[in-house]
VOGU-3710 file (C-alpha; in Angstrom, 3 decimals, decimal comma):
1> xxxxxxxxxx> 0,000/0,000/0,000  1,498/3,577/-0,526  4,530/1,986/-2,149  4,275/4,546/-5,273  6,523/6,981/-3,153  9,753/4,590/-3,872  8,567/4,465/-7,288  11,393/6,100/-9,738  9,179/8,391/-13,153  10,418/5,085/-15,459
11> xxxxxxxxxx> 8,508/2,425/-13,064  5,144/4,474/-12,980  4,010/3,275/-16,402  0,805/0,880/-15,717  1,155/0,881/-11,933  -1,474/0,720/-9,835  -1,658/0,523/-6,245  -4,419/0,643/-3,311  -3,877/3,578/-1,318  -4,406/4,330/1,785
21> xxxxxxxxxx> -6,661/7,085/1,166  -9,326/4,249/0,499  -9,237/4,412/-3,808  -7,248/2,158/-5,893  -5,373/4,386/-7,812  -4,191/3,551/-11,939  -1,815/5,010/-13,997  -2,811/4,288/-17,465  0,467/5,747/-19,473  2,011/2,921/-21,238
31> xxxxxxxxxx> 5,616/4,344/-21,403  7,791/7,493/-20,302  10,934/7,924/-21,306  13,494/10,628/-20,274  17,005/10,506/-20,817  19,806/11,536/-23,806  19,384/10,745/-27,733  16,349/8,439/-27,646  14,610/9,833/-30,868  15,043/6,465/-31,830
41> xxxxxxxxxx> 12,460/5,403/-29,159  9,764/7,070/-31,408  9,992/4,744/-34,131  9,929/1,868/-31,790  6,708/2,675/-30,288  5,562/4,019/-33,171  6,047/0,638/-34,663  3,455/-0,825/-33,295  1,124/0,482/-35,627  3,060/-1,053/-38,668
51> xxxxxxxxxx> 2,056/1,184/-41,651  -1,143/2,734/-39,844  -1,351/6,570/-40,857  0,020/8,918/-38,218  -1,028/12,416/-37,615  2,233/14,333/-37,061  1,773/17,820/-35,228  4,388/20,810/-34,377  4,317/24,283/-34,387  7,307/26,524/-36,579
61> xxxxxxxxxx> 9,216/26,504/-33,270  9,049/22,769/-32,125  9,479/21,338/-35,626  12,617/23,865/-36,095  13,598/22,923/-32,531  13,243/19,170/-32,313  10,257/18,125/-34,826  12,060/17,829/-38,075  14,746/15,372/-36,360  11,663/13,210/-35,411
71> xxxxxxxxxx> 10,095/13,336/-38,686  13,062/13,139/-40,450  13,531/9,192/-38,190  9,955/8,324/-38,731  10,021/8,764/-42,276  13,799/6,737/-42,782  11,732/4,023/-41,192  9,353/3,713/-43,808  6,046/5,361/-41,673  3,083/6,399/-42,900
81> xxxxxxxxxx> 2,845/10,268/-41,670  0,398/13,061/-42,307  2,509/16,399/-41,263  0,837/19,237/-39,912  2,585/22,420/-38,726  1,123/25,249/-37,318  2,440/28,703/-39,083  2,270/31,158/-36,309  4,056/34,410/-35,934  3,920/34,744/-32,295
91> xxxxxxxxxx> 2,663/32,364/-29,591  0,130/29,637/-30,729  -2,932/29,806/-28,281  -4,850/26,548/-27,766  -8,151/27,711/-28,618  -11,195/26,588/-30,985  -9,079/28,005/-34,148  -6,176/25,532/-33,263  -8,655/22,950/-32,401  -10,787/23,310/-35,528
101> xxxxxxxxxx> -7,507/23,344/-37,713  -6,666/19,857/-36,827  -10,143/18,820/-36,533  -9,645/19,805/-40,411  -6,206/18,322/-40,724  -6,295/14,974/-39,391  -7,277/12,391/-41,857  -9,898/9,349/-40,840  -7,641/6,741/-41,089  -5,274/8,029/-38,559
111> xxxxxxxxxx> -4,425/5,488/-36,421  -2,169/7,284/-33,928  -1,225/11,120/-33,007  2,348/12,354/-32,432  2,580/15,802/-31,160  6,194/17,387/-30,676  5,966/20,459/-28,256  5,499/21,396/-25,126  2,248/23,174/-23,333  -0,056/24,127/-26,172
121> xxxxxxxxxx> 0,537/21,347/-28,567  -0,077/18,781/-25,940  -3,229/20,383/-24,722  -4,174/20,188/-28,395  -2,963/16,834/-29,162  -4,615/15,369/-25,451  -8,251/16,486/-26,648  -7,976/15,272/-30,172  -7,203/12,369/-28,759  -9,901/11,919/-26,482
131> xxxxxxxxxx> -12,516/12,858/-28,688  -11,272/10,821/-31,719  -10,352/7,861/-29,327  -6,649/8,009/-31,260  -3,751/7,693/-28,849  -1,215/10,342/-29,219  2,442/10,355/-28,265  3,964/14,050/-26,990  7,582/14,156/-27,646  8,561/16,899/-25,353
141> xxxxxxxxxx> 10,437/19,810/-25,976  10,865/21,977/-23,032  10,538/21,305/-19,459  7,827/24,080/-19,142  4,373/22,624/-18,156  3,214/20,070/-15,570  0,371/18,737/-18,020  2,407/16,198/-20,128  1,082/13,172/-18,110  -2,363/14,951/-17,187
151> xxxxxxxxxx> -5,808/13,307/-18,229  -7,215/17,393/-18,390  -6,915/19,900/-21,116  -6,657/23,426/-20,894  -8,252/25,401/-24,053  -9,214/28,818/-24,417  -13,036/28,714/-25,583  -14,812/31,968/-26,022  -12,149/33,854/-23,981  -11,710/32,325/-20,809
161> xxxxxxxxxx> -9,366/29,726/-20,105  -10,998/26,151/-19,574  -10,682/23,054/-18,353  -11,812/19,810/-20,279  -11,768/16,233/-19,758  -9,118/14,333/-21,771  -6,892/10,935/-21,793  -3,338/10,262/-20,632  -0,864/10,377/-23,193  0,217/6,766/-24,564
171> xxxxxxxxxx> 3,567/7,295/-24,397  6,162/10,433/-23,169  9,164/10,938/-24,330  11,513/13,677/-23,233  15,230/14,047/-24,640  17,300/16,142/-22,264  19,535/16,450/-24,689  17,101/18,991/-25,986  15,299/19,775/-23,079  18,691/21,305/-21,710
181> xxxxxxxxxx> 18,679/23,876/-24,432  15,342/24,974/-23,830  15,505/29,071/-23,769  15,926/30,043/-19,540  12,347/31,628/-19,574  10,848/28,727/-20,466  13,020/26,610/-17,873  11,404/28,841/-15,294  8,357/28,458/-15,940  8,365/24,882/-15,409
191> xxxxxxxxxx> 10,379/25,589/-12,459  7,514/28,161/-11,789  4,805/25,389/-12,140  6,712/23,333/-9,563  7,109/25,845/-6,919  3,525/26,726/-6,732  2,591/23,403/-6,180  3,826/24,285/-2,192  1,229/26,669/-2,286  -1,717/24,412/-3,769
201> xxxxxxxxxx> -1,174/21,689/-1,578  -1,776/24,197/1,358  -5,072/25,381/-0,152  -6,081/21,395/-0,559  -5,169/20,892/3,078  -7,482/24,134/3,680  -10,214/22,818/2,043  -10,290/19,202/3,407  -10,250/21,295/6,989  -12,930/23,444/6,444
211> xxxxxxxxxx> -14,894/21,657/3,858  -13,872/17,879/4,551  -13,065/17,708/0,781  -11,370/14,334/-0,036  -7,444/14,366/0,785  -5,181/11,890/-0,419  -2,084/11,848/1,901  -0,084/9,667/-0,313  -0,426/12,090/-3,541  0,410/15,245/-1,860
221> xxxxxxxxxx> 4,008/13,414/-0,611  4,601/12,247/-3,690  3,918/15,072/-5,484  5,737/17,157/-2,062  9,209/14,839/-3,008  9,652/15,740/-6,960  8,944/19,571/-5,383  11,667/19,498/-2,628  13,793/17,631/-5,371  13,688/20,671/-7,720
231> xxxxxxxxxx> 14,398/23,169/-4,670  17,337/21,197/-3,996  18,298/21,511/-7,175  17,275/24,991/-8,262  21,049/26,219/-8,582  21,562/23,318/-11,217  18,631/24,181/-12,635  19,630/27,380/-13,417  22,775/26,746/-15,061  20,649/23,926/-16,792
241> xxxxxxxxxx> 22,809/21,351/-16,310  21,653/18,220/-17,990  20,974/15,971/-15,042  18,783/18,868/-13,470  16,748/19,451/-15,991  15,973/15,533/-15,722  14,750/15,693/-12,107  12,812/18,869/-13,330  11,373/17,431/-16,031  10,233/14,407/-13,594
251> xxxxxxxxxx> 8,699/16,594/-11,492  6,391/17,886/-14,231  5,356/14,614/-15,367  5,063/13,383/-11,485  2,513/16,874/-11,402  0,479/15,263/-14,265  0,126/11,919/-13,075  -0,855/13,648/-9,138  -3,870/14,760/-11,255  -5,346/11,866/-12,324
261> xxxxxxxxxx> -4,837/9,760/-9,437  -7,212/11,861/-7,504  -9,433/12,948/-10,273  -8,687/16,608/-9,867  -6,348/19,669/-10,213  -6,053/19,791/-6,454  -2,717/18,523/-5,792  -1,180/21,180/-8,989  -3,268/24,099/-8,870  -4,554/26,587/-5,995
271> xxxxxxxxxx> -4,949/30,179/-5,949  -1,846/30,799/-7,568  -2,876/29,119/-10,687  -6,093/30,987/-10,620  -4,229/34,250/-10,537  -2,401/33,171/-13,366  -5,311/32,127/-15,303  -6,954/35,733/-14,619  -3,662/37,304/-16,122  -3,873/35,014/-18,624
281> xxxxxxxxxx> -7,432/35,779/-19,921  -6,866/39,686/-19,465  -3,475/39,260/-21,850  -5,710/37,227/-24,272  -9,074/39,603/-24,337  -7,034/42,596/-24,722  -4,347/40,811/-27,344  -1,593/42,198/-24,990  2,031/39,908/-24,901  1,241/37,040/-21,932
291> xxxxxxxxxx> 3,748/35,927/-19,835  4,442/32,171/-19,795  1,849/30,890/-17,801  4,557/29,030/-15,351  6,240/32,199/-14,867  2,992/33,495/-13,694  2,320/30,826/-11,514  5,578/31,428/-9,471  5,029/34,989/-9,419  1,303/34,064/-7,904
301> xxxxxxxxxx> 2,746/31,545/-5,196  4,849/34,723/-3,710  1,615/36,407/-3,858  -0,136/34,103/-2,205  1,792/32,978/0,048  1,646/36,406/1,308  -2,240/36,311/2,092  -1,839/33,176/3,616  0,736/35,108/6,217  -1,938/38,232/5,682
311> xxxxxxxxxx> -4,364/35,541/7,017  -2,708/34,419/10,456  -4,444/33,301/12,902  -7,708/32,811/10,850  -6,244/29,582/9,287  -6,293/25,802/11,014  -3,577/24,720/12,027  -2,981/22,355/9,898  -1,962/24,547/7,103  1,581/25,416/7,169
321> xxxxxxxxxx> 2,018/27,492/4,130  5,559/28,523/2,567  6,905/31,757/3,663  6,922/34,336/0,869  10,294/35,383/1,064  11,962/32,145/0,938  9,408/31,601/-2,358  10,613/34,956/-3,821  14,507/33,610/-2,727  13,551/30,711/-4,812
331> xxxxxxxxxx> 12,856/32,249/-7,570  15,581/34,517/-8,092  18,178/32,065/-7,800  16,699/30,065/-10,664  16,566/33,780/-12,397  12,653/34,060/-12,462  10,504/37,077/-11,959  8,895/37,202/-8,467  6,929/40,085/-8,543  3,632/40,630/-10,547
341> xxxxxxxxxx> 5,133/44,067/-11,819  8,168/42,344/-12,797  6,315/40,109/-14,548  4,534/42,967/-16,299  0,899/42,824/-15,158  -0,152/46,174/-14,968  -0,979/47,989/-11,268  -4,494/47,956/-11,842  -4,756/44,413/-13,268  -2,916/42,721/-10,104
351> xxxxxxxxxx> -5,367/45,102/-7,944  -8,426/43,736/-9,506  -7,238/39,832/-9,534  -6,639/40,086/-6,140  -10,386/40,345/-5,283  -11,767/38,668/-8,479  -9,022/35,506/-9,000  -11,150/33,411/-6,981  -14,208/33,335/-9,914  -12,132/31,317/-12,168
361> xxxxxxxxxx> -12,522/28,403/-10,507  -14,508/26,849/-7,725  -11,855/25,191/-5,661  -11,760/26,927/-2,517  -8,752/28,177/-1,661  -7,260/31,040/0,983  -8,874/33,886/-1,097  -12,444/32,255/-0,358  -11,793/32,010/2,936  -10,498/35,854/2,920
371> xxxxxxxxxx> -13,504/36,744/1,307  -15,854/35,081/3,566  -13,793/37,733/6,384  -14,338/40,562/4,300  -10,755/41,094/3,573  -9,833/40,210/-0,171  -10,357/44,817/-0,578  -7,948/45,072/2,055  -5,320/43,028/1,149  -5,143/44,177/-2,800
381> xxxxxxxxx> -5,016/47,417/-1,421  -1,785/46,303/1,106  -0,689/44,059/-1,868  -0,767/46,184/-4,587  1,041/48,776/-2,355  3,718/46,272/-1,436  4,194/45,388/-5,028  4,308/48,622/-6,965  5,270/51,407/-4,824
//
């Protein structure tokens, strides 16, 4: 029972385990790999659909960066692809455009979906999937989202950033080779991701004390171990040393698989994630330049972390949130903004998703319980003064 917290990223494939938490849990990824030069691993998964067509997606970036490589290897092999890349002059934005396009695309005797990218193509990729009942393969290219072993999907639909149901990925495969190259920015917002995990495991802890919401002990250490991992390794991190960016990248696809073993976001995303996603929308709506969402995510565990200290003595016991400071500490040694002004949200913004963050989602978190005191006014005021003057 429990025995998933010895388990090493490579053994998690198809294990399941009863936990003590009273669920049998299931991890239905068939492979992950991580480790150097293994674009030949591709073609010998890929092989198991023989000469079955295979919908091949990348944007300009990932095919430029990694996707031509795997293309190139698939092809030599003798595979039967149908290539799409997205043509994008900025940022591609998983939304019903992107969707639509390979909705368009894809051919209906695909047989199996390989997606090289990183956030947005394997939010793409996960819901075509699901919906078409093809299995899809992400080949990873930077270790900057915890959703590469995730059973949601994250699209933007009319505006507002949403989350859908979706299916593990058949296989992962991560080349640090590659991944080690990945442009610093995008390294910290994975690191980002990772961080704020210290603050959503506090808001799950506040929620099973105030609202008995189901806890699962085992997930929040084993998602708690790939965090203090990364921590311990932040200074390698940010000199992205090869073996670093392994346990990072780990720790993203440990975040993914937290997920669906409880059913729910609640052992990846709290409050800071929802004042990222409120950023997030505002950049979108008003086709302003977005930050990467994992660099907002750090940026909103500082933040939060500070109501949580705003919030002493009005919180159980139980809770024993990270310190701000030691967050922001963090952060700048893995050379990450830590500041929502830094970041670039704009005074007013950060004063408004202060009070309004928690409307994105309904997971209760800190800012319900400072709005049920009346305070959320109060502490944008205090915040926004902290932050910007």
């Amino acid at each position: 029972m429990d025995d998933i917290l010895g388990k090493s990223v490579s053994e998690l494939p198809e294990f399941e385990f009863d936990c003590s938490c009273g669920r049998k849990h299931r991890i239905r990824i068939k492979n992950i790999y991580i480790g150097q030069n293994n674009i030949d691993i591709v073609s010998r998964l890929a092989a198991y659909y023989g000469n079955q067509k295979i919908f091949f997606i990348a944007d300009a970036n990932t095919y430029a960066v990694y996707g031509n490589k795997v293309e190139k290897s698939l092809k030599r092999e003798g595979f039967n692809l149908k290539t799409f890349i997205f043509k994008t002059d900025g940022t591609l934005i998983p939304d019903e455009n992107a969707l639509s396009r390979l909705l368009i695309e894809i051919e209906t005797d695909t047989r199996l979906i390989i997606s090289v990218g990183s956030g947005t193509l394997n939010d793409l990729a996960k819901i075509l999937s699901f919906k078409l009942h093809i299995p899809y393969y992400i080949v990873c290219t930077a270790p900057s989202t915890d959703g590469y072993a995730s059973t949601v999907s994250q699209l933007i639909t009319d505006g507002f950033k949403k989350t859908f149901e979706a299916v593990y990925a058949d296989s992962i495969i991560a080349n640090t080779t590659v991944l080690k190259d990945t442009p610093p920015p995008m390294i910290q917002a994975g690191f980002g991701e990772i961080i704020g995990k210290l603050n959503c495991l506090t808001d799950w802890i506040l929620a099973r004390e105030l609202n008995g919401e189901y806890y699962c002990e085992t997930t929040a250490k084993f998602m708690l171990q790939a965090v203090e991992q990364c921590i311990n390794n932040v200074d390698l991190i940010y000199k992205r040393k090869e073996a670093a960016i392994h346990i990072l990248t780990e720790a993203l696809i440990i975040s993914g698989i937290a997920t669906s073993l409880v059913g729910n976001l609640r052992p990846v995303s709290g409050a800071e994630h929802h004042l990222a996603h409120y950023w997030e929308m505002d950049a979108i709506a008003n086709g302003h330049e977005r930050p990467l969402y994992g660099n907002a995510v750090g940026v909103g565990t500082v933040v939060i972390s500070s109501i949580y200290e705003m919030m002493a003595g009005r919180i159980p016991s139980a809770c024993e949130p990270a310190k701000s400071a030691e967050i922001a500490a963090i952060l700048k040694r893995v050379g990450a903004c830590y500041s929502p002004k830094s970041l670039g949200i704009s005074r007013e913004l950060f004063h408004e998703s202060v009070i309004h963050a928690k409307e994105v989602c309904p997971h209760y978190t800190v800012l319900h319980l400072a709005s049920s005191y009346g305070l959320l006014g109060k502490f944008a005021d205090e915040l926004t003064q902290k932050f910007y003057d």
